[in-house]
C-alpha positions, 0 to 999 in steps of 0.5 A: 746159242754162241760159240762159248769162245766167241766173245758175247754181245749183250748190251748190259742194263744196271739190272743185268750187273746187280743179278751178276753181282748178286748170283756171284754171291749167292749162285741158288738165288731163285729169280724171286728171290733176286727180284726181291733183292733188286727191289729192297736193295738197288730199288729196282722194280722188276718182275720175277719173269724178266730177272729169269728172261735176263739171266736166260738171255745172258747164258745164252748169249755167254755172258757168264759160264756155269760150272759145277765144281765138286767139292775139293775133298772128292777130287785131288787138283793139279796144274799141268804145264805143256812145252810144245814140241815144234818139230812136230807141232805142226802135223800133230797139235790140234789132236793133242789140244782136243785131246787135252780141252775134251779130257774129262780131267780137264777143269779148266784150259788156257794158253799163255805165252812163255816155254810152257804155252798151254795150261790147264787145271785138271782132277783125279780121282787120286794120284794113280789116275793122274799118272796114268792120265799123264803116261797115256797122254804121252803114249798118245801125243808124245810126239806134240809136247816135249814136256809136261810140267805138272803142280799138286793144286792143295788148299785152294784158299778161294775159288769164286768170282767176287761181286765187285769186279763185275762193277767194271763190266759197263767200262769196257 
């Protein structure tokens, strides 16, 4: 299997984009199911055997990441923003950063550019959790951050991948 950052490469049939577009709609299609939908809907006579090798070969090769993500009313949300430290970045960033992308609060990490370079979307059980996470953070990798800037995530109002934006896929 390939590195998950590593970017796939997957030579895309139609097949591949409508299974894509119809998991994003539906993610418990069984590969019957979707062999069915491909047939009645895109006219696309394909076994239930090849729909399940394409969506094995597709996960394997990273075309598409699966999460589980419990339901919001388990978890509280919230978006943390760190401000490096460049003093003493250098010696001290990359424990900081595994420490940050391994926490089992993390949702989902990203870098951007900006005074706040790295991101992530974490959850708690509840708000103390979250403040021990933050004092214990600091506690340990204080010196690679001067600040952490953290948003209460509520009402998240969507959270999913719509089928169109995969149409764009064969363009790249």
């Amino acid at each position: 299997m390939n590195d998950p950052d590593d970017a796939p490469d997957w030579e895309f049939k139609e097949r591949d984009i409508r299974i894509l577009k119809e998991l994003s709609e539906d993610p418990q299609l069984s590969s019957r199911e979707l062999a069915d939908i491909l047939e009645s809907e895109h006219d696309i006579d394909i076994s239930h055997v090849t729909v399940s090798e394409s969506i094995r070969g597709m996960r394997e090769e990273g075309v598409f990441r699966e999460a589980i993500i419990p339901n919001g009313e388990y978890f509280i949300f919230g978006m943390f923003e760190f401000k490096l430290n460049p003093e003493h970045f250098e010696e001290t960033w990359r424990e900081a950063l595994e420490a940050i992308r391994g926490s089992p609060n993390t949702l989902f990490m990203f870098l951007s550019d900006g005074e706040y370079q790295w991101k992530s979307i974490m959850m708690f059980p509840n708000r103390r959790a979250e403040s021990k996470w933050i004092h214990d953070f600091y506690k340990e990798h204080g010196d690679s951050v001067q600040n952490i800037r953290n948003s209460v995530v509520h009402n998240v109002l969507k959270f999913r991948t719509d089928a169109e934006i995969l149409n764009s896929i064969p363009d790249r």
